[in-house]
LODOLUM-833333 format. One line per 8 residues: for each residue z, y, x of C-alpha. Coordinates in nm, 2 decimals, padded with zeros to 4 digits. Layout:
Z/Y/X  ...
***
This chain:
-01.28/01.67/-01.60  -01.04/01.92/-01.56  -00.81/01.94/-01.25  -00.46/01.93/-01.16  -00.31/01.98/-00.82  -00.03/01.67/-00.69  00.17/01.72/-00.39  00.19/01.41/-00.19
00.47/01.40/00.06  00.49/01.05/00.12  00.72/01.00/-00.20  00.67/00.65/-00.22  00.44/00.56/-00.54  00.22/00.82/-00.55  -00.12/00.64/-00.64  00.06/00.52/-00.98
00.11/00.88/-01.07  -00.26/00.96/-00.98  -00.34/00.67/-01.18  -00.20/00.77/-01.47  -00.29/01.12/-01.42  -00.67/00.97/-01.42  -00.58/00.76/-01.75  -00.55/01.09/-01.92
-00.85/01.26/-01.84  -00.78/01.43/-01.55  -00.89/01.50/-01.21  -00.66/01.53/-00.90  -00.67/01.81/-00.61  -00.43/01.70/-00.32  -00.21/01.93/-00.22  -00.23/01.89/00.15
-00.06/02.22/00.34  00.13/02.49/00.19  -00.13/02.74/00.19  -00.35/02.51/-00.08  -00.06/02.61/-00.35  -00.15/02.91/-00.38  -00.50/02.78/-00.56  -00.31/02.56/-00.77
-00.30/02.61/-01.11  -00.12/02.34/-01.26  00.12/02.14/-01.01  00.32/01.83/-01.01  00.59/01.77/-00.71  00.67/01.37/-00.77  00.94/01.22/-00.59  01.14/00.91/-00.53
01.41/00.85/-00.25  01.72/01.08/-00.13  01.76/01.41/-00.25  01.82/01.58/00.08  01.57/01.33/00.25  01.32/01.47/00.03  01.41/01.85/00.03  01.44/01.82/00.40
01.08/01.71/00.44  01.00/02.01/00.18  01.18/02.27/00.38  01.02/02.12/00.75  00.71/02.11/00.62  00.71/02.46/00.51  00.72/02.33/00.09  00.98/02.49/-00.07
00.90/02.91/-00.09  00.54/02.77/-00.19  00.69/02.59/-00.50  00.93/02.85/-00.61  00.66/03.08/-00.63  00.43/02.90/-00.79  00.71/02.80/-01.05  00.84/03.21/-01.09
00.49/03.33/-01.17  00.49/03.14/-01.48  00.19/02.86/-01.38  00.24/02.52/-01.50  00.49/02.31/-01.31  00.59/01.95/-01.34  00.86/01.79/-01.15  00.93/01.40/-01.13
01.25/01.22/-01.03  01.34/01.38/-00.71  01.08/01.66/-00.86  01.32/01.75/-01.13  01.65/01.74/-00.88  01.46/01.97/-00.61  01.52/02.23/-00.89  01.89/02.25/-00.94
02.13/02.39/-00.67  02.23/02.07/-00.49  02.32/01.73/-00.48  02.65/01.50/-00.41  02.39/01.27/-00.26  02.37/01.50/00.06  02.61/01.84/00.03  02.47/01.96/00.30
02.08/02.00/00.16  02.04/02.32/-00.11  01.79/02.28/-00.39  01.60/02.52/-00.52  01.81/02.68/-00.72  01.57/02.74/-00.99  01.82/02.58/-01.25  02.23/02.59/-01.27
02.40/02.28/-01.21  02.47/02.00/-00.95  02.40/01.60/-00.95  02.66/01.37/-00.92  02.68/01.03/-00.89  02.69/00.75/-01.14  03.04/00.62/-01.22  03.03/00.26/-01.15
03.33/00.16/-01.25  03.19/00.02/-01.59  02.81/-00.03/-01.50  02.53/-00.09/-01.27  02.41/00.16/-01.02  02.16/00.28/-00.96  02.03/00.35/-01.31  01.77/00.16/-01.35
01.55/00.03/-01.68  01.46/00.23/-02.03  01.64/00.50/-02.14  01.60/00.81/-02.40  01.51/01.17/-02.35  01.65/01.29/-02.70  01.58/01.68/-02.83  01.87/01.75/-03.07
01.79/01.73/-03.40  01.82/02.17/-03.41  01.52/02.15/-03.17  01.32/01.92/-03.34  01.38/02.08/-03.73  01.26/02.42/-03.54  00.98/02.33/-03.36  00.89/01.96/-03.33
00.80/01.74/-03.00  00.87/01.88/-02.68  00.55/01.78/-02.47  00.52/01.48/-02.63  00.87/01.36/-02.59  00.99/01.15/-02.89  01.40/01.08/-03.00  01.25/00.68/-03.10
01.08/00.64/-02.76  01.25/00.48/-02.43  01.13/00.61/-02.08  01.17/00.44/-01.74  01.48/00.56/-01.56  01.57/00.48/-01.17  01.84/00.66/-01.01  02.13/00.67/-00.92
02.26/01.02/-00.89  02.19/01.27/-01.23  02.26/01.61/-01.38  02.57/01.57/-01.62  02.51/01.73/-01.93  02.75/02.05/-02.05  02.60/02.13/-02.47  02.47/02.47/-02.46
02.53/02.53/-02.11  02.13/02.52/-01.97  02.09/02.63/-02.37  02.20/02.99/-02.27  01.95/03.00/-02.01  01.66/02.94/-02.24  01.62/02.59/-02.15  01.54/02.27/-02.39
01.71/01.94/-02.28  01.63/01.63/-02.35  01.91/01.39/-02.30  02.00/01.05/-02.23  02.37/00.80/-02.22  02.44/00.59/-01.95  02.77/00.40/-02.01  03.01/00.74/-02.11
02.80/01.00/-01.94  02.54/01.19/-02.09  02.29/01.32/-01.85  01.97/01.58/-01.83  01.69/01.33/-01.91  01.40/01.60/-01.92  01.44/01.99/-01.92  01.16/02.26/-01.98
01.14/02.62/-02.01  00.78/02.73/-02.09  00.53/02.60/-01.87  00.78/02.46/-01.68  00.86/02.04/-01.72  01.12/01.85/-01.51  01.20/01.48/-01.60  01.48/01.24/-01.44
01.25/00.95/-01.61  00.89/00.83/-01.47  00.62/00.90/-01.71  00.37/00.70/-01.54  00.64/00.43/-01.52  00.71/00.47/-01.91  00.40/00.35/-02.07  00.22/00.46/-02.37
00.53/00.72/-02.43  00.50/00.81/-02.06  00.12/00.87/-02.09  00.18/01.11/-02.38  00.43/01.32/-02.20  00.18/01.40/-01.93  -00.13/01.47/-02.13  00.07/01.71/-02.35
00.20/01.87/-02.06  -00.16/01.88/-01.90  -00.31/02.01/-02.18  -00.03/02.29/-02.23  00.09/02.16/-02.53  00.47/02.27/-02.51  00.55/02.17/-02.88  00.36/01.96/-03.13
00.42/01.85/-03.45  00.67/01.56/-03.47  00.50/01.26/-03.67  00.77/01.14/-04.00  00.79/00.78/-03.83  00.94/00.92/-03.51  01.20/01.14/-03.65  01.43/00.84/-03.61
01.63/00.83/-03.32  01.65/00.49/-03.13  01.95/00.38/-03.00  02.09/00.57/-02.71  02.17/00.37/-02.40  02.02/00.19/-02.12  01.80/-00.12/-02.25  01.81/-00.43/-02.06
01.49/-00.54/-01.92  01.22/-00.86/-01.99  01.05/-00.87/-01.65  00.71/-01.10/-01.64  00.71/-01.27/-01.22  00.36/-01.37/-01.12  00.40/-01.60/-00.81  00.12/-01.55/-00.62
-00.08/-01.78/-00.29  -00.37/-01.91/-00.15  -00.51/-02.19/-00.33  -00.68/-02.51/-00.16  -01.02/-02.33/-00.20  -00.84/-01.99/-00.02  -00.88/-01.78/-00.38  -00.54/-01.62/-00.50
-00.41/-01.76/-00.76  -00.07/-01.74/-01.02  00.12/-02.05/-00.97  00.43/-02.19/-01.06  00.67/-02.43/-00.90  00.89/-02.71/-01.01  01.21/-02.67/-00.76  00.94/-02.46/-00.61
00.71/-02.74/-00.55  00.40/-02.54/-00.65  00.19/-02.86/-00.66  00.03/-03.10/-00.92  00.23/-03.43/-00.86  -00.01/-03.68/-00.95  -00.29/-03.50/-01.05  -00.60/-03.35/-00.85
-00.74/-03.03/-01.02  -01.07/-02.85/-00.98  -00.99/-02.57/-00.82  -00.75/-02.80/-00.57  -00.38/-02.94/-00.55  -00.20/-02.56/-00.60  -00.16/-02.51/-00.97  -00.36/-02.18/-01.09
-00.24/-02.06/-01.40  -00.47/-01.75/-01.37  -00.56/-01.45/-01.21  -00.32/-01.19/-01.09  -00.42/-00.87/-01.21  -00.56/-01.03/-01.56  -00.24/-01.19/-01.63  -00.03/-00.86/-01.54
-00.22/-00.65/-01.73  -00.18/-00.88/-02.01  00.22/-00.89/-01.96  00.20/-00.55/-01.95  -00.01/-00.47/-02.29  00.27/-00.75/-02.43  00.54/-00.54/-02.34  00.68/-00.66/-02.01
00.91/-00.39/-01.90  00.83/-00.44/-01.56  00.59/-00.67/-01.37  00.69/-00.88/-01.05  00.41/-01.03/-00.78  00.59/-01.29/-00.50  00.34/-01.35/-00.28  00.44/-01.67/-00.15
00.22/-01.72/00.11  00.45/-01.48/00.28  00.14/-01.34/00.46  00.17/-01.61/00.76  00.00/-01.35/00.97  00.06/-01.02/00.95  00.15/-00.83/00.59  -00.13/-00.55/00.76
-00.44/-00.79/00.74  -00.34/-00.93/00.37  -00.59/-00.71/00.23  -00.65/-00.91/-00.12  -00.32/-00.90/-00.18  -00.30/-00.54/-00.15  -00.63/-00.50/-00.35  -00.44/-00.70/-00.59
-00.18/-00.42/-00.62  -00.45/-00.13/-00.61  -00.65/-00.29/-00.91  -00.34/-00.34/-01.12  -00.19/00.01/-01.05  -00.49/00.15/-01.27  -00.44/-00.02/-01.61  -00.05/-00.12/-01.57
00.20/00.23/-01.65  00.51/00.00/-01.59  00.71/-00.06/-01.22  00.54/-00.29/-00.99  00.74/-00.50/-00.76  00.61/-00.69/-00.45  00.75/-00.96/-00.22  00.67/-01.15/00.07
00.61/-01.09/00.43  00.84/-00.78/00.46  01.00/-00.79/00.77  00.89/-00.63/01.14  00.63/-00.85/01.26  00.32/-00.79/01.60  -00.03/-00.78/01.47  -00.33/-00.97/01.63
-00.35/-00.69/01.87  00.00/-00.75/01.99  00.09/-00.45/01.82  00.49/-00.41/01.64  00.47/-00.37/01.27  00.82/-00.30/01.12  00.95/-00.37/00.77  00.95/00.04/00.68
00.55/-00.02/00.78  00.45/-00.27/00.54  00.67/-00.14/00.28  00.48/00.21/00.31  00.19/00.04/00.26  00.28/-00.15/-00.06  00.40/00.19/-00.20  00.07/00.31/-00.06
-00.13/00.04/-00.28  00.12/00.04/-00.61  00.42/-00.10/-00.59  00.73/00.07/-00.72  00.94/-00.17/-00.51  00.97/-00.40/-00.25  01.18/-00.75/-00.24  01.31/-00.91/00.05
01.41/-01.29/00.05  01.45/-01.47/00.41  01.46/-01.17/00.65  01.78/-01.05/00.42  01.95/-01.39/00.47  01.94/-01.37/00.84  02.10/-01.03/00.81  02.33/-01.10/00.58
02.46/-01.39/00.83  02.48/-01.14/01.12  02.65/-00.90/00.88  02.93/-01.16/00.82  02.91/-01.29/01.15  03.03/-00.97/01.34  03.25/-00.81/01.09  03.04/-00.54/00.96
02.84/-00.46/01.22  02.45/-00.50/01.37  02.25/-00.53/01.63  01.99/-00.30/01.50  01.87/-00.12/01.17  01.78/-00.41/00.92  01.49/-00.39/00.68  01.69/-00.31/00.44
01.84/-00.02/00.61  01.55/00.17/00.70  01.31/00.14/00.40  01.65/00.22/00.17  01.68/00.51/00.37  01.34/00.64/00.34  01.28/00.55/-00.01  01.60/00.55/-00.18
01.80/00.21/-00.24  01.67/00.20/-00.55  01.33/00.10/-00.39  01.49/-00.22/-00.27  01.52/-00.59/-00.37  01.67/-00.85/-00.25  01.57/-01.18/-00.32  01.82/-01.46/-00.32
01.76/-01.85/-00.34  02.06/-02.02/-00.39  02.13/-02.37/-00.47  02.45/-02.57/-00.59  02.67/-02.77/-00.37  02.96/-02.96/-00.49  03.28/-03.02/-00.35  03.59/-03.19/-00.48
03.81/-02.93/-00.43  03.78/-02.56/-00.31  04.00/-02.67/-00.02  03.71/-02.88/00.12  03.48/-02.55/00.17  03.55/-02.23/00.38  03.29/-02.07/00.07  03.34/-01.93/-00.22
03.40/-02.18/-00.53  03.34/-02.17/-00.90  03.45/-02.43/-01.13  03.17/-02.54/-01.34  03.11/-02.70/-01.66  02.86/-02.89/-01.55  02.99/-03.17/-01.29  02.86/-03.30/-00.98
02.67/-03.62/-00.97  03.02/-03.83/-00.88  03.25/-03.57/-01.11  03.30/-03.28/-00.90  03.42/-03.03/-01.07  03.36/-02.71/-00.84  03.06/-02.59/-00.66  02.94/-02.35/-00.41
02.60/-02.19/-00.39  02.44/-02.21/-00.07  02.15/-01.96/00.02  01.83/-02.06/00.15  01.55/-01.94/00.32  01.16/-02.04/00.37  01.12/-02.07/00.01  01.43/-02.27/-00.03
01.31/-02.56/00.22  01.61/-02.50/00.47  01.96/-02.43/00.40  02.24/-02.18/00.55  02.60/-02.19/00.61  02.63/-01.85/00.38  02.71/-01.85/-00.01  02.54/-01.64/-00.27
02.87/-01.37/-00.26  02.86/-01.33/00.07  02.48/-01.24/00.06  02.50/-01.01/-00.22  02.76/-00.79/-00.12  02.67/-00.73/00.25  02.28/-00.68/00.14  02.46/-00.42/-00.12
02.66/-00.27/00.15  02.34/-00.24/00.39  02.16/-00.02/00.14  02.01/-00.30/-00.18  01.90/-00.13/-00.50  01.89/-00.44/-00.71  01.93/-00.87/-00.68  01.68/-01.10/-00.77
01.91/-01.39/-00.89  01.67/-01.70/-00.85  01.84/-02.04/-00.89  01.69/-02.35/-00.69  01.84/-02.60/-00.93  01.71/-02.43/-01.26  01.33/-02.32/-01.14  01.08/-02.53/-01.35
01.33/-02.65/-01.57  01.28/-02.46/-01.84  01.63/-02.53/-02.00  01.77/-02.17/-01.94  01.96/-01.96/-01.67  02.20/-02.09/-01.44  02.53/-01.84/-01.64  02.80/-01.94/-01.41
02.56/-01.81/-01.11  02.50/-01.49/-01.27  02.88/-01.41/-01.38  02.99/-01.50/-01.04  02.71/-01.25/-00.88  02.75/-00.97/-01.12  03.20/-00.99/-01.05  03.11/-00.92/-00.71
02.85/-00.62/-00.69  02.79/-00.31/-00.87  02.41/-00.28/-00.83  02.20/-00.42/-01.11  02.17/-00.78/-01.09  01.82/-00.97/-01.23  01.87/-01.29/-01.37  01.57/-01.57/-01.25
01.48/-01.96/-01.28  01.48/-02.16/-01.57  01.37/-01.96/-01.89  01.13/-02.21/-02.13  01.15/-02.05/-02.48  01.29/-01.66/-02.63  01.68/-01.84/-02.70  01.71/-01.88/-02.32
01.68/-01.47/-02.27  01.93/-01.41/-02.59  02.16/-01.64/-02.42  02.17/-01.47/-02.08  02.19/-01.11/-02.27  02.48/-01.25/-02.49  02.68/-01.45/-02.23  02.66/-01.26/-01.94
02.60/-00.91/-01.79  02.31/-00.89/-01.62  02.11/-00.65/-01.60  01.75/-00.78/-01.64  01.60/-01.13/-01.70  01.28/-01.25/-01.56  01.06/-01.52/-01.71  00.72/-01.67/-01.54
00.60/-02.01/-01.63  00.67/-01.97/-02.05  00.46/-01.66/-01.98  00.21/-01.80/-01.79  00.12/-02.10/-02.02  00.11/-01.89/-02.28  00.38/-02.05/-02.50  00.52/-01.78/-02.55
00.41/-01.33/-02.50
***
């Protein structure tokens, strides 16, 4: 098979893009010092974190000349993500860090005044209809196909501006602001989007640019431009532990009670509603936009010696081009050996074996509390804090498990009330949420706004909005919860617990904000794909 040459600069998921790189018929040479870029022919700097975290690592490491003279002597270049920032002349997301310079223009930061940030979910990359009437596809890129998008800083779009310098761009609308999806000039290919996050239309974007195929022919059906604007996400969650007999399994919980009541199964008391990476490659050839794994054993131990689980992650990363997430045991832990293992380690090592990004449940509650209890400040770098910093926030997920307590009145809680339509068991007519930890099982004195905007203040990329009174129910989303979480924070919010049948996911899109939606158990019984 022929070759292409990745750089690999610890920029997160890297074996994904290798993976897909594979998928298409193609070989990969690591690019492990400077001097080895020379022999490349074809390259392709990914990239996923902070712009000046990234280009600092470039410049130390002696990167960056390399690259921009492999990219001016005309040989095929592909920048991802962070790849496709390294090439304009700096970022608002560190002033002090220079890009390459290789194309005019600056990043700035999402306005979140009206949406979400960071960007996150399916997007376009849109030609303008001039380009495609003169010469068709640009590597494969198609005006009726979304791509995944997760950033939060971007290249604002000026028509005719990058034009004058010979460049194509393919563009994309986020809220008001229109923003440099993909750019090429000749052998040269830069996307914002992931293409081995983007599916089938990500897969086809890399093989054309692999195989040098600038333009193609643009097939009749495609000409059709899909709506433009961020789509909001159907994510498939495969909760996954240890069975009686010690095999992993997918489960699912009532009130996360993940066992038969009543009944004695074969394969023990845990309910196993299949194999993990079956059942996420079947999500994923479904549609799922994204694909979730809570491992719920919460690796007892130490997150190092889970090897199955992170086997799990390997084996799925081949056949699944959408964003894995993983939770469960992330926290700093000691080995056997007696040996500290901090959060940024396992982390590193789930990004290492697949996953796109990590979710944090208890360990964030505990510094959320801290957070609140001293105004602000802590003790030390949380979790949160250093893998953020590394990775970008966007890499980040926090995992909440709230649960409903009533009150008569607000003036019988210090925490923060709704008013609910659904009243207490004697008639109260205002709640609280209260946030739990060890899979719900123990109760804190912190509420569910309190949570989300310190763990958004310490660096979160996203919330996992579970709901302790609507899991296993399967008689749709807790609303009230979500409206109350999405008024107080500006990162995406992901709504959890409770979906049974489609109406429940039109609901939550319809009559509230969020973001995303997750399903498990209507998925996992097969009810519904």
């Amino acid at each position: 098979m022929p070759t292409v040459h990745l750089l690999d600069y610890v920029a997160g998921n890297v074996r994904s893009l290798a993976n897909a790189i594979e998928k298409v018929g193609y070989t990969i040479e690591w690019i492990k010092e400077p001097d080895d870029i020379e022999c490349a022919e074809s390259l392709i700097l990914p990239g996923v974190g902070n712009f000046g975290h990234c280009l600092t690592k470039f410049l130390q490491s002696g990167y960056l000349e390399p690259i921009r003279k492999h990219i001016e002597s005309g040989k095929p270049f592909m920048g991802i993500c962070v790849g496709l920032q390294a090439l304009f002349e700096g970022s608002a997301e560190n002033n002090e860090v220079p890009g390459l310079g290789i194309i005019p223009g600056f990043l700035t930061r999402f306005d979140n005044a009206d949406k979400s940030v960071p960007h996150v979910g399916w997007n376009s990359a849109a030609i303008s209809d001039a380009d495609i009437r003169k010469s068709g596809s640009l590597y494969g890129l198609r005006n009726n196909s979304k791509y995944y998008y997760v950033h939060s800083y971007a290249v604002p779009y000026r028509q005719g501006l990058l034009e004058h310098d010979g460049w194509t761009v393919a563009t994309a609308r986020y809220g008001s602001e229109v923003f440099v999806g993909a750019i090429a000039r000749g052998r040269i290919l830069a996307t914002q989007f992931h293409p081995e996050k983007s599916g089938l239309s990500g897969l086809r974007v890399l093989k054309n640019f692999l195989e040098g195929k600038e333009w193609t022919s643009f097939p009749v059906e495609c000409l059709e431009q899909a709506s433009q604007g961020l789509t909001r996400r159907i994510i498939a969650c495969l909760d996954v532990r240890t069975n009686d007999e010690g095999d992993l399994v997918v489960t699912k919980g009532d009130q996360y009670d993940v066992r038969e009541r009543g009944k004695i199964m074969s394969s023990g008391y845990v309910r196993n509603l299949g194999k993990p990476v079956d059942l996420a490659r079947k999500y994923y050839e479904q549609g799922s936009d994204e694909i979730t794994f809570l491992n719920i054993t919460s690796f007892r131990n130490c997150p190092l010696t889970d090897l199955p689980m992170l086997e799990i992650l390997r084996l799925t990363s081949e056949t699944v081009f959408v964003p894995l997430t993983i939770g469960g045991g992330i926290r700093d832990t000691i080995d056997t050996n007696g040996r500290l293992i901090t959060a940024l380690d396992v982390a590193t090592l789930y990004f290492q074996s697949g996953a796109d990004k990590v979710s944090i449940g208890s360990e964030a509650v505990l510094v959320a509390e801290e957070y609140v209890r001293k105004k602000g400040r802590l003790s030390k770098k949380s979790a949160i804090q250093t893998i953020s910093a590394t990775y970008g926030n966007q890499a980040v997920i926090v995992s909440v498990d709230p649960k409903r307590v009533y009150v008569s009145s607000p003036n019988d809680t210090e925490h923060h009330t709704i008013k609910t339509k659904h009243p207490g068991p004697s008639g109260e007519q205002h709640c609280w949420y209260q946030c739990t930890i060890k899979g719900g099982r123990e109760g804190r004195d912190l509420d569910v706004r309190q949570l989300v905007t310190a763990v958004e203040e310490l660096g979160a990329g996203e919330i996992l909005l579970n709901c302790i009174d609507k899991d296993g129910t399967n008689n749709g989303f807790d609303l009230e919860l979500i409206n109350d979480v999405k008024e107080a924070v500006k990162i995406p919010v992901i709504a959890s617990s409770g979906a049974g049948d489609p109406s429940h996911f039109e609901d939550v899109f319809r009559f509230s904000s969020t973001d995303a939606a997750l399903g498990a158990g209507m998925f996992h019984r097969g009810d519904y794909s």
